[in-house]
LOLO-179818 format. One line per 5 residues: number of its first residue (from 1); their letters; for each residue y, z, x of N, C-alpha, C. Coordinates in steps of 0.001 Angstrom, whole numbers. Layout:
% LOLO-179818
NUM	A	Y,Z,X,Y,Z,X,Y,Z,X | ... .
***
This chain:
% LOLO-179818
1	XXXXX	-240550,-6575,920,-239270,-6017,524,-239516,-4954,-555 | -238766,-3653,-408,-239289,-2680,-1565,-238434,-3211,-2679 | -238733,-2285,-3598,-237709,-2113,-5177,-236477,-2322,-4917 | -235944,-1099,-4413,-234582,-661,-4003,-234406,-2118,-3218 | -234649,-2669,-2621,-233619,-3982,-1793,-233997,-4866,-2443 .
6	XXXXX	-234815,-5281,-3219,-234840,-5922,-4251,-233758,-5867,-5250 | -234084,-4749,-5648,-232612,-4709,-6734,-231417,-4826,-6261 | -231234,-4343,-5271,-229939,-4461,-4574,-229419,-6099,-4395 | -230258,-6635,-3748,-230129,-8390,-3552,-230102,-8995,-5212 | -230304,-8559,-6258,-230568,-9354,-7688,-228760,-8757,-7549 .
11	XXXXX	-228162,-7492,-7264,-226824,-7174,-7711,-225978,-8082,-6850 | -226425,-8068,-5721,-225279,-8846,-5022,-225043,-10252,-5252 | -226626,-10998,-5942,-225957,-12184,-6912,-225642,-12345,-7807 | -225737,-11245,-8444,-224866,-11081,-10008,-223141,-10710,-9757 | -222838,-10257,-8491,-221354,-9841,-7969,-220897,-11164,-7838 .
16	XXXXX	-221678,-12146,-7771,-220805,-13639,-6864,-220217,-14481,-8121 | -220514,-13848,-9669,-220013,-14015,-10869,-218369,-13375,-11208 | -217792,-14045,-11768,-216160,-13992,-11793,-216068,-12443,-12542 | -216512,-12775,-13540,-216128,-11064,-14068,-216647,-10021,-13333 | -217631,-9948,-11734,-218049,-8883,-11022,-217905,-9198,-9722 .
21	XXXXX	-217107,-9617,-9824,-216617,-10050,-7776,-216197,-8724,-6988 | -215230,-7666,-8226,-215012,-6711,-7216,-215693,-5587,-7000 | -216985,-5757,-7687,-218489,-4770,-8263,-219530,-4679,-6422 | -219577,-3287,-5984,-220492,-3193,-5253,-221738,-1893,-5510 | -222381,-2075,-4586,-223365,-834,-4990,-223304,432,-4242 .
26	XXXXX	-223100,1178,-4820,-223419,2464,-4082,-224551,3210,-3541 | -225591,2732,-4734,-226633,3299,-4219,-227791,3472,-5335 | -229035,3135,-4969,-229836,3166,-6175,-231347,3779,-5086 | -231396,4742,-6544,-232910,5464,-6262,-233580,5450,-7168 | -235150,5961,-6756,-235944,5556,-7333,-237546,6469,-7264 .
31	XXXXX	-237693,7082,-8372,-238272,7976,-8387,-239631,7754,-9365 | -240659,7470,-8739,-241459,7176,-9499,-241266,6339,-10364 | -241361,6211,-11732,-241028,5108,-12816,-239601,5056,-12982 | -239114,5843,-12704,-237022,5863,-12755,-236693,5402,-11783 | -235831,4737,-12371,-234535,3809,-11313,-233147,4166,-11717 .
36	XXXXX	-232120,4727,-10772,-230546,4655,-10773,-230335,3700,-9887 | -229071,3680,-10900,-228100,2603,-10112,-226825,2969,-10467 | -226242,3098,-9042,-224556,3842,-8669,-223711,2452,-8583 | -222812,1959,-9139,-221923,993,-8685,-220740,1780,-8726 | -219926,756,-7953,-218216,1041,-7941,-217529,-129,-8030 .
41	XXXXX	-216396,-739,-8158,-215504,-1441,-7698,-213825,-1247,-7361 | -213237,-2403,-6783,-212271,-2049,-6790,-211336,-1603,-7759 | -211476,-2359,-9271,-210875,-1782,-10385,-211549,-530,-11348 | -212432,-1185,-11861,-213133,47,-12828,-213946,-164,-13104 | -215397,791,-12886,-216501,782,-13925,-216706,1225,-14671 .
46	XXXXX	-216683,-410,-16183,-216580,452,-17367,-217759,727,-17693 | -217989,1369,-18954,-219314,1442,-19533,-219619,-15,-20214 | -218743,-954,-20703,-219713,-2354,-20555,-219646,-3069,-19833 | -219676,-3127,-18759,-219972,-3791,-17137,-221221,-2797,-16981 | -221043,-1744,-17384,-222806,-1220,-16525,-223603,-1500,-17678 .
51	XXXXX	-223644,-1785,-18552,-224370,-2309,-19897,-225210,-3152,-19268 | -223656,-4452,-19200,-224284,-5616,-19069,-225086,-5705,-18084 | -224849,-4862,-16969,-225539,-5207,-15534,-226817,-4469,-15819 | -227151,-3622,-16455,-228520,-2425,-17190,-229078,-3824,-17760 | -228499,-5026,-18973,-229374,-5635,-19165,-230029,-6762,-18336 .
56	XXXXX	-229126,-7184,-17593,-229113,-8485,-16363,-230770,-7472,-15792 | -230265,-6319,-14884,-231478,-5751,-14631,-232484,-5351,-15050 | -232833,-5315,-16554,-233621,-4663,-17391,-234397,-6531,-17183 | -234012,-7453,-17923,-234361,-8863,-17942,-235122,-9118,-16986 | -234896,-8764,-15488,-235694,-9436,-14341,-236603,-8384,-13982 .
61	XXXXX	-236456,-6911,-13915,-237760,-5959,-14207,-238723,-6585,-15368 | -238420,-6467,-16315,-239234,-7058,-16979,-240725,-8228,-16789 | -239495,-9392,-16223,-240165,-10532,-15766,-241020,-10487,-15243 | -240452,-9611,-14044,-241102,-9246,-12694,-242507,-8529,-12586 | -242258,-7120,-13567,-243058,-6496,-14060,-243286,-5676,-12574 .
66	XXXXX	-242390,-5442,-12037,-242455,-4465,-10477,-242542,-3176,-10656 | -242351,-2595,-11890,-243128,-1023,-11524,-243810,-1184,-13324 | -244045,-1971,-13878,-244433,-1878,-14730,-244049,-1960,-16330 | -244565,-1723,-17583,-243881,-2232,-18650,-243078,-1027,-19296 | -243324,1097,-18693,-242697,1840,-19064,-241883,2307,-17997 .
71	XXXXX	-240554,1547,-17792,-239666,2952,-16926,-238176,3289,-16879 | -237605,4093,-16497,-236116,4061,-17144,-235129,3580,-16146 | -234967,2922,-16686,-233463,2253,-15529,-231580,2780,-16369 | -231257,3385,-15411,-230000,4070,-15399,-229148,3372,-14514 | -227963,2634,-15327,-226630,1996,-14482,-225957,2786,-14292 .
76	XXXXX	-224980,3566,-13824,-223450,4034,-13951,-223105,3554,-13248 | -221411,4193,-12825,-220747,4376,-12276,-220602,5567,-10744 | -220510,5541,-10127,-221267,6439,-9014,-220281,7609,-9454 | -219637,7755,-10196,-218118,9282,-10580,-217972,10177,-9726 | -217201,10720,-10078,-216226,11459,-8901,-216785,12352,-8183 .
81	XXXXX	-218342,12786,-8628,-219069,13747,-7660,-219659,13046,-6523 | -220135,11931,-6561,-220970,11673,-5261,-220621,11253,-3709 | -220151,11623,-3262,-220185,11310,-1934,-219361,9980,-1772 | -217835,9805,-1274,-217486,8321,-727,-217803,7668,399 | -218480,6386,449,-219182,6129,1365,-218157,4873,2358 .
86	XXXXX	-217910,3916,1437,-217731,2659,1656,-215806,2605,2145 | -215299,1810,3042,-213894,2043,3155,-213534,1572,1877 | -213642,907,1078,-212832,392,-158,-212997,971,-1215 | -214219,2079,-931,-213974,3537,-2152,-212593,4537,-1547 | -212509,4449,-502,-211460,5381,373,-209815,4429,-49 .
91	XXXXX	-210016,3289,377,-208855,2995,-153,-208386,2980,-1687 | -209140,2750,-2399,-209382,2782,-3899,-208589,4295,-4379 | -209009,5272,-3741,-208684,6639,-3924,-207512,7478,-2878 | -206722,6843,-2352,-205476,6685,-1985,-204695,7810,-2574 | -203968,8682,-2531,-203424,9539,-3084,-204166,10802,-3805 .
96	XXXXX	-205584,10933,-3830,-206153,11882,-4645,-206752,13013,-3180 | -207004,14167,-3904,-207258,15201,-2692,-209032,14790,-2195 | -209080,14997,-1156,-210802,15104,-490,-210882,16211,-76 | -211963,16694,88,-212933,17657,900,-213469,16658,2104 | -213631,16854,3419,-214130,15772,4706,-215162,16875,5525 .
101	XXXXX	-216386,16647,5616,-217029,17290,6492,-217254,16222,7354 | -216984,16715,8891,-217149,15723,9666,-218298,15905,10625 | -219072,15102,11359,-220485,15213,11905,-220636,16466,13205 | -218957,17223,13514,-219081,18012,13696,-219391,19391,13204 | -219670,19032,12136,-219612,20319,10925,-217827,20709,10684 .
106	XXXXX	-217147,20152,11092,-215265,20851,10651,-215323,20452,8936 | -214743,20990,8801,-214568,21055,7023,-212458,21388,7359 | -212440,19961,6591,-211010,19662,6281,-210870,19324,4392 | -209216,19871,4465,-209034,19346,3055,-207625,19187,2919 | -207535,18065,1763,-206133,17618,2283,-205868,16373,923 .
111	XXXXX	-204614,15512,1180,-204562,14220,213,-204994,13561,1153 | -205246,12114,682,-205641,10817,1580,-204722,10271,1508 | -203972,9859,2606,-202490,9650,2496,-202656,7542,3055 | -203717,7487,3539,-203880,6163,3845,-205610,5612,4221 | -205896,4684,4311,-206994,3995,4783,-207321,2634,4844 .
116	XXXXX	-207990,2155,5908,-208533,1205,6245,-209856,668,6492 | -210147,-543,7455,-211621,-967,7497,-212322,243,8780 | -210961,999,9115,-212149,2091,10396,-211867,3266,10258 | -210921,3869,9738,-210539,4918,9413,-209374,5597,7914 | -209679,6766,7813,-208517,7159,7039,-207489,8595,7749 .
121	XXXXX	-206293,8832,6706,-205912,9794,7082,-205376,10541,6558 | -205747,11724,6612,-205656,12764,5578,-204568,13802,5575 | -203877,14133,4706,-202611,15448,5167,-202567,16757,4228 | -202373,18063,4885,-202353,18643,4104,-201341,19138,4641 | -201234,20829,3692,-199972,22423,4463,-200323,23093,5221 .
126	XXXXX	-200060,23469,5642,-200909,24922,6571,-199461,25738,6745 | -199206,27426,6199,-198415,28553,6518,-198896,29073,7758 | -197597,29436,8250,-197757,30418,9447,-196720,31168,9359 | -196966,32317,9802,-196324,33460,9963,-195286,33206,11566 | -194022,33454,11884,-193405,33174,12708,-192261,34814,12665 .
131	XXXXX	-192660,35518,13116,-191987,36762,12920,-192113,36968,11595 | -191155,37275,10821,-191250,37314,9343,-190878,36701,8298 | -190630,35468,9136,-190578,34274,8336,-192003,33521,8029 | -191742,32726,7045,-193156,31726,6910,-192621,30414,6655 | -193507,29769,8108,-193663,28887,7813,-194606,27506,7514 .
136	XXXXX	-193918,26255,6268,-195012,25533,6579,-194959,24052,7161 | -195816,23975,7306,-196079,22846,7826,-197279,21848,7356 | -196581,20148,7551,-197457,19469,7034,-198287,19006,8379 | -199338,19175,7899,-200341,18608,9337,-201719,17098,8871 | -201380,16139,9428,-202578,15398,9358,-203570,14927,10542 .
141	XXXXX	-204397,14339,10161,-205439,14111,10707,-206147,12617,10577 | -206406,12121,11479,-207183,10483,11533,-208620,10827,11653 | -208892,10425,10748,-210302,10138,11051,-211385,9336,10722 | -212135,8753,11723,-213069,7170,11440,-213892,7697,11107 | -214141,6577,10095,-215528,6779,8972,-216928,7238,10050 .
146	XXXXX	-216505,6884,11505,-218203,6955,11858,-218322,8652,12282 | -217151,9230,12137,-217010,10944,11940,-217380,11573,10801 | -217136,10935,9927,-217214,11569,8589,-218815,11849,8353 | -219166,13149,7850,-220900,12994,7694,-220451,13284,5841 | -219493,13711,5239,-219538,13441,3645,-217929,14102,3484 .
151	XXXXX	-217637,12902,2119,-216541,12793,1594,-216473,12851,295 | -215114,13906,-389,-215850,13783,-1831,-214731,13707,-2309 | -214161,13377,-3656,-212974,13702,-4220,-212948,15154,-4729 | -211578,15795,-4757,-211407,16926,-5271,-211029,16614,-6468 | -211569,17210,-8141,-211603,17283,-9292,-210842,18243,-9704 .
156	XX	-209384,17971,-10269,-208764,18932,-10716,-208935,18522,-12216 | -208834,20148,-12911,-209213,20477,-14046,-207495,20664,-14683 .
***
């Protein structure tokens, strides 16, 4: 078993603990002596939930001594840049705008107006010109996660 599923399996029994039931992983890499680690949950990742989980993990590296006695291990929060992967990051983010590239290469953008365990669905405006009137229109779109090749939140400033 490498690092990475190693660590991953130490998180998923530290999730089966009451204060991290709604804690999953997003994703952890690992680069030579550095290790990240992306979590999310359904409520919030604070900065002391990734503390604590930095020391839970720091404790059994240690023990373990699996890449050794110098290397840096980084918890966060996976934040609003990386990529939504999981349906319960999609539902989680319910009302906020996405960017959707889908495995066709289409590039959509829009709110997330709903989601589930197979799909979401997204709505935006689109103007058209109709003689010399304009008009708009709201247009959405369904689409299952196994379309989606990356999803991101849009960050308004």
């Amino acid at each position: 078993m490498s690092l990475t599923e190693e660590l991953h399996q130490k998180l998923i029994d530290k999730f089966q603990e009451e204060s991290f039931l709604d804690c999953f992983v997003v994703a952890i890499e690992q680069k030579g002596k550095q290790v990240s680690v992306y979590l999310d949950s359904d409520s919030a990742i604070t900065f002391e939930r990734c503390k604590m989980i930095s020391r839970y993990l720091e404790s059994w590296l240690d023990e373990k001594k699996l890449i050794g006695e110098d290397y840096i291990l980084e918890v966060s929060s996976a934040g609003l840049t990386r990529s939504l992967i999981f349906p319960r990051q999609f539902v989680k983010n319910i009302g906020r705008g996405l960017t959707i590239e889908t495995e066709d290469d289409q590039k959509m953008e829009g709110t997330l107006i709903a989601a589930d365990q197979e799909r979401i669905e997204l709505e935006w405006m689109e103007e058209r010109k109709e003689n010399k009137k304009k008009i708009k229109e709201i247009k959405k779109a369904i689409i299952p996660y196994h379309n989606i090749k990356e999803a991101k939140i849009i960050i308004k400033i």
